[in-house]
FIDRENMI-93483 format. One line per 3 residues: number of its first residue (from 1); their letters; for each residue x, y, z of C-alpha. Coordinates in nm, 3 decimals. Example, Ala and Ser with C-alpha at 12.3 -4.5 7.8 and 13.67 -1.06 7.14 Angstrom:
BEGIN
1) AS) 1.230/-0.450/0.780 ~ 1.367/-0.106/0.714
This chain:
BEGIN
1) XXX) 9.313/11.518/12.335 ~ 9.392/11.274/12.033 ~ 9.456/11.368/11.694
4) XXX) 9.241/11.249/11.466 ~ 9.247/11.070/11.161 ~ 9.035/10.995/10.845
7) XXX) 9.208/10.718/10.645 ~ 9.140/10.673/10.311 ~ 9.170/10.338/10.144
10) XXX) 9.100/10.047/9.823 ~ 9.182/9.713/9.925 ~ 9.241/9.495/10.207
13) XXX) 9.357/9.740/10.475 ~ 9.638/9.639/10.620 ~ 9.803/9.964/10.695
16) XXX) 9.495/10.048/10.819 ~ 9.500/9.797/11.016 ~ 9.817/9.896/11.164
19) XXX) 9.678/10.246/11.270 ~ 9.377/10.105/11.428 ~ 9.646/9.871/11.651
22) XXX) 9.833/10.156/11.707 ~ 9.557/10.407/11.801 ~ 9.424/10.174/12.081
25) XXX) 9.700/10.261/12.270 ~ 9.646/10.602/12.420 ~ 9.965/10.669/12.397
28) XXX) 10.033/10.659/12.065 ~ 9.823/11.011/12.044 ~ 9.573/10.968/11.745
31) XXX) 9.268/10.823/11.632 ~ 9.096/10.701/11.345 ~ 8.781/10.892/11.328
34) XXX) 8.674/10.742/10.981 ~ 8.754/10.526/10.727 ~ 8.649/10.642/10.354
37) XXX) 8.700/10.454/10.034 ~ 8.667/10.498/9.640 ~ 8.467/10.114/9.610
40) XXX) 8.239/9.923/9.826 ~ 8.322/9.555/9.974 ~ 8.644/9.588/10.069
43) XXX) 8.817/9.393/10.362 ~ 8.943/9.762/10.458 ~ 8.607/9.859/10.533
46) XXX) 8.527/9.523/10.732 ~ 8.820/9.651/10.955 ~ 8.669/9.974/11.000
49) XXX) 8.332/9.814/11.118 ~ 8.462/9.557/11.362 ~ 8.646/9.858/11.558
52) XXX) 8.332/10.042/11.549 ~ 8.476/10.336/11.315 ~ 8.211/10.505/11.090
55) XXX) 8.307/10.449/10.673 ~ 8.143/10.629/10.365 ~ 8.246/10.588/10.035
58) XXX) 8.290/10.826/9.720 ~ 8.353/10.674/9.340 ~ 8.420/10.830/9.116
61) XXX) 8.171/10.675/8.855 ~ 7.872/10.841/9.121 ~ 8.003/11.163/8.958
64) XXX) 7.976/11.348/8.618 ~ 8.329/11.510/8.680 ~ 8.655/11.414/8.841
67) XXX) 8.644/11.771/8.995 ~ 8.239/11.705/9.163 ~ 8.417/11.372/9.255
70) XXX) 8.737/11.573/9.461 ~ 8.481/11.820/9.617 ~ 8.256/11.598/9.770
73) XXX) 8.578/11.364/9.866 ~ 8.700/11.692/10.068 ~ 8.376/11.749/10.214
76) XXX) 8.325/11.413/10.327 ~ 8.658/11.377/10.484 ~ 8.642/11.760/10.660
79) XXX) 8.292/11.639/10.794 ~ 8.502/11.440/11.021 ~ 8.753/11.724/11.122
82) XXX) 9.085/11.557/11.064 ~ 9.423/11.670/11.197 ~ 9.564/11.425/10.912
85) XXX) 9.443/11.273/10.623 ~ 9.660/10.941/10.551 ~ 9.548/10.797/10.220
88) XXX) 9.672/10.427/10.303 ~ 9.692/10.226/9.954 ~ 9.437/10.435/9.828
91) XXX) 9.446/10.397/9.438 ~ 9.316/10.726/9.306 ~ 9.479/11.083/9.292
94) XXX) 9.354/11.318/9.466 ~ 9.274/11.682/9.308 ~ 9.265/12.074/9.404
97) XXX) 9.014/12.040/9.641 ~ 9.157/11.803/9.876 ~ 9.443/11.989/9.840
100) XXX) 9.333/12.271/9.898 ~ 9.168/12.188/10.247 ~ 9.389/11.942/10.377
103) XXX) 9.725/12.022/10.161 ~ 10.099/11.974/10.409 ~ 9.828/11.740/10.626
106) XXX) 9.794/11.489/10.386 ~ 10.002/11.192/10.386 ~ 10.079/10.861/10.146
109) XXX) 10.297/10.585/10.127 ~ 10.455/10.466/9.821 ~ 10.707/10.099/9.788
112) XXX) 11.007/10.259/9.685 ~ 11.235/10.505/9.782 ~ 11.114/10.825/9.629
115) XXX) 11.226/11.005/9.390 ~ 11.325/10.662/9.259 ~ 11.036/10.444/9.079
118) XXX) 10.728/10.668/9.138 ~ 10.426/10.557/8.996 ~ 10.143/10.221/8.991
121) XXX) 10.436/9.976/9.031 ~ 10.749/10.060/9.271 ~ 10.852/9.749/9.362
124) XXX) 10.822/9.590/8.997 ~ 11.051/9.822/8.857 ~ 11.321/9.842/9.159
127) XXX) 11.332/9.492/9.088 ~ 11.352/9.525/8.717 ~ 11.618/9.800/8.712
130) XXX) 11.843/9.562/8.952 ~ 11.839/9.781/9.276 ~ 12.028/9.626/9.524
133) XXX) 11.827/9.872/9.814 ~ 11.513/9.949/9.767 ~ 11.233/10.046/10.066
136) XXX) 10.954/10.308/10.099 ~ 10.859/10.642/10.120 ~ 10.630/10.843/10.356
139) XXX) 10.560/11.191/10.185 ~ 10.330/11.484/10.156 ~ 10.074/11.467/9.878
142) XXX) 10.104/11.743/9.646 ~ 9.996/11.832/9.270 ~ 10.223/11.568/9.106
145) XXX) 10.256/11.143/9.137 ~ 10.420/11.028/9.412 ~ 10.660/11.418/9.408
148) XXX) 10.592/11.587/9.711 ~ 10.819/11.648/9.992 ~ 10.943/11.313/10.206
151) XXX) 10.860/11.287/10.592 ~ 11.031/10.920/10.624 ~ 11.163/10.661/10.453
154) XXX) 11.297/10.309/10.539 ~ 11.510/10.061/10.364 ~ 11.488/9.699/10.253
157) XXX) 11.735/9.520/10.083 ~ 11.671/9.347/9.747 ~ 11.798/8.955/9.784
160) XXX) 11.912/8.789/9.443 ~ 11.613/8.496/9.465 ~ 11.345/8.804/9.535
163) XXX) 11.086/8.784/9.297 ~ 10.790/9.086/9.305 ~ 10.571/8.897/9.531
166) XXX) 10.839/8.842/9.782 ~ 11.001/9.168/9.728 ~ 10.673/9.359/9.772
169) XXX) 10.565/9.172/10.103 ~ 10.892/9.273/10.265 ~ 10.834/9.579/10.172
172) XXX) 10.490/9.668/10.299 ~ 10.612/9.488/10.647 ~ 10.882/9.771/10.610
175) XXX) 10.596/10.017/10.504 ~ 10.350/9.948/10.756 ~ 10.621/10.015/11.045
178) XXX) 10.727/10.354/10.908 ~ 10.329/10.514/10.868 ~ 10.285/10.392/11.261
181) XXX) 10.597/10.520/11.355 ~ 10.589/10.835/11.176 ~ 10.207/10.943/11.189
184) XXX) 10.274/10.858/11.592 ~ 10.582/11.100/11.598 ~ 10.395/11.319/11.413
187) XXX) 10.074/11.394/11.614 ~ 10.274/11.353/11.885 ~ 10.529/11.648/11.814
190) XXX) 10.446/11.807/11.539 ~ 10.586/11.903/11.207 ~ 10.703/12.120/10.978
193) XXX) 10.792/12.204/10.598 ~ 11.050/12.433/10.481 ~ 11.080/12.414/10.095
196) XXX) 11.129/12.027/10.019 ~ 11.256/11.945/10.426 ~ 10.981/11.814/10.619
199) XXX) 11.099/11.797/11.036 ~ 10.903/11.619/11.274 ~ 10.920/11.710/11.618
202) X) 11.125/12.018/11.745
């Protein structure tokens, strides 16, 4: 039986996009069982519906409290009984309660190469601070901003005529290859966290 996963998303949806390719190969050993998002009319969500995967949506402005907001965000996504939860440019942080229920199952991707350039704009400030390697990050979500323990990472190298918008791009080619890979390998064969030291597969 497939894994399955509830990605959560704000924008266009390409990495999304990039699981659903990936899942309709039986192979690969997952699914996406829903697609959940903090807005409405997104192109994510447009991807979601053409491959027949259910959506819902939970803003945070539909709440009185950023904690109702992270309960009902956990319920939602455990009413779909995830093995992983892969928050795939999804542009809010997630609180206890997530944590809580889906905590060292709960992925993210961030442009850079963690613990370098964490935060809202990885790529902008590789690129300012004159990196000469920069790349992305596939990590466990935990408490902090972009800080929990790393499951993958890939490399891309800066050129001297990159500006952001070319940088980036490269990048999230780089980044959409490494959450297919690694979500693959990691339904697949499982994984495990010792400390800091996430190991995938035996």
């Amino acid at each position: 039986m497939s894994a399955r996963l509830v990605v959560l998303v704000s924008g266009a949806g390409t990495n999304l996009q990039a699981l659903i390719d990936a899942c309709a190969d039986p192979s690969y050993g997952a699914g996406v069982a829903a697609v959940g998002a903090d807005r409405d009319g997104i192109e994510a969500f447009a991807r979601a519906q053409r491959a027949g995967i259910p959506t819902f949506v939970c803003r945070v402005s539909d709440f009185q409290t950023r904690g109702d907001w992270d309960r009902e965000l956990a319920r939602q996504c455990a009413a779909h009984q995830p093995d992983l939860v892969v928050l795939a440019g999804f542009m809010k942080l997630v609180g206890p309660a997530v944590l809580a229920m889906f905590g060292g199952r709960l992925v993210n991707t961030h442009p850079a190469l963690l613990p370098a350039f964490p935060g809202m704009h990885g790529v902008r400030d590789a690129l300012a601070y004159g990196v000469k390697v920069t790349g992305c990050t596939l990590f466990l979500v935990d408490e902090g901003t972009d800080s929990g323990p790393v499951i993958g990472q890939a490399a891309v190298p800066v050129h001297d005529d990159d500006d952001e918008r070319s940088l980036h791009e490269r990048v999230k080619t780089a980044e959409r290859g490494l959450l297919v890979e690694t979500v693959g390998r990691m339904v697949r064969q499982g994984w495990s966290v010792h400390g800091r030291k996430v190991t995938v597969g035996s």
